[in-house]
C-alpha positions as CSV (number, residue, x, y, z in Angstrom):
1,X,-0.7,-172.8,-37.3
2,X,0.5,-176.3,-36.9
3,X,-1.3,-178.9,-38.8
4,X,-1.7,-181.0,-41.9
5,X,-3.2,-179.7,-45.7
6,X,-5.5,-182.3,-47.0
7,X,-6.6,-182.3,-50.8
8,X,-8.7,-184.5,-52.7
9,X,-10.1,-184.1,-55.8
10,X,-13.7,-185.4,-55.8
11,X,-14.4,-185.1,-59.8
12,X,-11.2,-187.4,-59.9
13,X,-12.0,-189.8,-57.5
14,X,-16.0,-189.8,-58.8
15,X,-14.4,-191.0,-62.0
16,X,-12.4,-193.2,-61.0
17,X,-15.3,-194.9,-59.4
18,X,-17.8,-194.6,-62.1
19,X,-14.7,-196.1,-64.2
20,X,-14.7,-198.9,-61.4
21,X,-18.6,-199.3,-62.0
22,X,-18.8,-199.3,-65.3
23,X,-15.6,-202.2,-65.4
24,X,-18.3,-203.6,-63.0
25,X,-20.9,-203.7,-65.0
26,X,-19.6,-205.0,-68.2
27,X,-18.1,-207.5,-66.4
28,X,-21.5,-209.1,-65.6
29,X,-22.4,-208.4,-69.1
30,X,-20.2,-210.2,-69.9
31,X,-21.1,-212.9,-67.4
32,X,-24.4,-212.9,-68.4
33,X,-23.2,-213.3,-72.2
34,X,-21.1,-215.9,-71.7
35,X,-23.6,-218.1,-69.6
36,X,-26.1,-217.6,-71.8
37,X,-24.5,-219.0,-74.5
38,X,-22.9,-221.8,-72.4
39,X,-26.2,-222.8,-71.6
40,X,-28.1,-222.5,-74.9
41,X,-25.5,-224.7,-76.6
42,X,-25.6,-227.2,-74.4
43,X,-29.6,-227.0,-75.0
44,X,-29.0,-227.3,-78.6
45,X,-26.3,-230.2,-78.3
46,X,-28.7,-232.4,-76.7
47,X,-30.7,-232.3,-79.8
48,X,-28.6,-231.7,-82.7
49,X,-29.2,-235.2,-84.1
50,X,-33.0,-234.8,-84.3
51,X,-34.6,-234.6,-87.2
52,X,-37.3,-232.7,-85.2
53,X,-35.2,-229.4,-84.2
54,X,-37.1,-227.6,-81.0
55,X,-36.2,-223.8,-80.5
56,X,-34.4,-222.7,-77.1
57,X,-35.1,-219.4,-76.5
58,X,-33.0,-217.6,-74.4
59,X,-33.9,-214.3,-71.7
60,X,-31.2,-212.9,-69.7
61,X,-32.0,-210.0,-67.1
62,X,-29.3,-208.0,-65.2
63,X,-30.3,-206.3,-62.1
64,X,-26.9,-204.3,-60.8
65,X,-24.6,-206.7,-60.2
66,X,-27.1,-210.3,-60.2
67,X,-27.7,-211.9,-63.5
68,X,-30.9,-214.0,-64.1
69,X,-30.6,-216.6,-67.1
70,X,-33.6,-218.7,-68.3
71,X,-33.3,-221.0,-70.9
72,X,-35.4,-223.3,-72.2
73,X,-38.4,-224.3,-74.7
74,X,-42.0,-224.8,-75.2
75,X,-41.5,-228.0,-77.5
76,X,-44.0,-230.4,-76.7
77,X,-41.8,-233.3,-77.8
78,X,-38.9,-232.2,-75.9
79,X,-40.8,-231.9,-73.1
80,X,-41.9,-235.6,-73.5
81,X,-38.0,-237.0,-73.9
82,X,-36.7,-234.4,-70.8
83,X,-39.0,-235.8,-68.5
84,X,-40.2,-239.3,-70.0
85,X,-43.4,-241.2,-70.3
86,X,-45.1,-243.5,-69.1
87,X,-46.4,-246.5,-71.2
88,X,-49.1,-245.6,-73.7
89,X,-50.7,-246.9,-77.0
90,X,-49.9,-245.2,-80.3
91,X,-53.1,-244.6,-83.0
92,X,-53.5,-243.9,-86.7
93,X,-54.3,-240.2,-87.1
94,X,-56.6,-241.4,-89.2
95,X,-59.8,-243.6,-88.4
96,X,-59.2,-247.3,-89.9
97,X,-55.5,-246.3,-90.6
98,X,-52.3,-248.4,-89.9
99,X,-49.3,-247.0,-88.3
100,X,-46.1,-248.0,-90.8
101,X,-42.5,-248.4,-89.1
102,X,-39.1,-250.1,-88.8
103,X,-39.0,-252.1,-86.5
104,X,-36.8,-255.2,-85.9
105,X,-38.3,-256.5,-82.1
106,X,-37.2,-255.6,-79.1
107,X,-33.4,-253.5,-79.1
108,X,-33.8,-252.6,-83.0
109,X,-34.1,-249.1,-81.9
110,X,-31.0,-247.2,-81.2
111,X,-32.2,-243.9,-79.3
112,X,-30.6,-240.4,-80.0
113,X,-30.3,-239.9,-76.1
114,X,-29.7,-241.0,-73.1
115,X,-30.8,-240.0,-69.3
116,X,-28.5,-237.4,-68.0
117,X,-26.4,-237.1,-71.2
118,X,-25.7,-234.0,-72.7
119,X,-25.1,-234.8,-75.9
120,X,-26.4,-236.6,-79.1
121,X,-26.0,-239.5,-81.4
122,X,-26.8,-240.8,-84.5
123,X,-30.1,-243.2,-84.0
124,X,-32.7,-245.0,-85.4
125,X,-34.2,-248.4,-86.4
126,X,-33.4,-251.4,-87.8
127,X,-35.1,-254.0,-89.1
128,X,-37.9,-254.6,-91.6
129,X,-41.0,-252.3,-92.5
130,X,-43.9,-253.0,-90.5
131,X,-47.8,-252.0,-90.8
132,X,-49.5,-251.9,-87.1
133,X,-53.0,-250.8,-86.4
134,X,-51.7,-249.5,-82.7
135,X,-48.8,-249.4,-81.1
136,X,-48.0,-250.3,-77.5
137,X,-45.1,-248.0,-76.7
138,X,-43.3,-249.0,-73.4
139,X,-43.1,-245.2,-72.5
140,X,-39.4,-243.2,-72.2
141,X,-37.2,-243.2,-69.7
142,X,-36.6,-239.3,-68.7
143,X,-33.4,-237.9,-69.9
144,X,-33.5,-235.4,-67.3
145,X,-31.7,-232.4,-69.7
146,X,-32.9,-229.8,-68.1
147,X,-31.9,-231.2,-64.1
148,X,-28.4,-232.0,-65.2
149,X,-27.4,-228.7,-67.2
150,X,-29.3,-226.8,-63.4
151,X,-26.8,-228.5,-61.5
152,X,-24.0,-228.0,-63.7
153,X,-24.3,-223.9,-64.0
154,X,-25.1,-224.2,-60.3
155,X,-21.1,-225.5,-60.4
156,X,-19.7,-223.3,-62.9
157,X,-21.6,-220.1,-62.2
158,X,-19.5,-218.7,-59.5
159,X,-16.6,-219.6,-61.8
160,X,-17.5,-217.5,-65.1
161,X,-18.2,-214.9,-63.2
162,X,-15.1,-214.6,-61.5
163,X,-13.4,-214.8,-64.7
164,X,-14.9,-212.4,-66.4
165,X,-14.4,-209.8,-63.0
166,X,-10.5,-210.5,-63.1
167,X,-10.6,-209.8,-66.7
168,X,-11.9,-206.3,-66.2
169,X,-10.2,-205.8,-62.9
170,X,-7.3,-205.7,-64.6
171,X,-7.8,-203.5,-67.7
């Protein structure tokens, strides 16, 4: 007989594969990891001068080889600063009260953020203590957190992962 022996091993090559799948799969756990942190600390810097600290919660799915991030928080006051207000008056809490503040007039106030800055600085009043019985706030301009760290991780996404495939391509 003329002709050609071929041999394969299919236990081998099976682990080989599952070796392959399971470089695969830590690599996006590790993607997953490492956006999820990315994007929680950038949360967390854009407050970390407050002396009202909201929680970020985090929730990160893996389905195969996608990863699904989700970030964010439920704090009412963050909510108010990330997308702004519109001009509104400010009451006691109590009936008959007076609101007491700092305030020097117009540009004594030094906010802690600004619109599509991811960061945050030390802020506050100036000026002398004041007793109101309302306030006419000129609402907040949005800050726009949440937009700005989307489009960056829309950027960078692609990016981590990659990195963190070549890493376990390699090993």
């Amino acid at each position: 007989m003329i002709g050609v022996i071929v041999e394969t091993n299919v236990l081998e090559v099976t682990q080989a594969l599952e070796l392959k799948a399971k470089r695969l799969s830590q690599a996006v756990k590790d993607t997953a990891a490492d956006l999820g942190n990315r994007v929680w600390l950038d949360y967390q810097r854009t407050a970390s001068t407050w002396v009202h600290r909201p929680l970020f919660t985090r929730e990160i799915e893996t389905n195969g080889d996608t990863v699904t991030l989700q970030v964010g928080t439920e704090d009412t006051i963050y909510l108010f600063v990330d997308k702004g207000t519109a001009a509104h008056f400010i009451f006691p809490r109590s009936p008959g009260g007076t609101l007491a503040f700092q305030w020097g007039g117009p540009g004594s106030y030094r906010a802690a953020t600004r619109p599509g800055i991811l960061g945050s600085r030390t802020h506050g009043a100036s000026g002398p203590g004041i007793f109101r019985r309302y306030v006419e706030h000129p609402g907040t301009a949005a800050r726009r957190f949440s937009e700005t760290i989307q489009a960056k991780y829309d950027r960078m996404a692609d990016e981590i992962a990659t990195k963190h495939i070549r890493e376990w391509q390699n090993a």
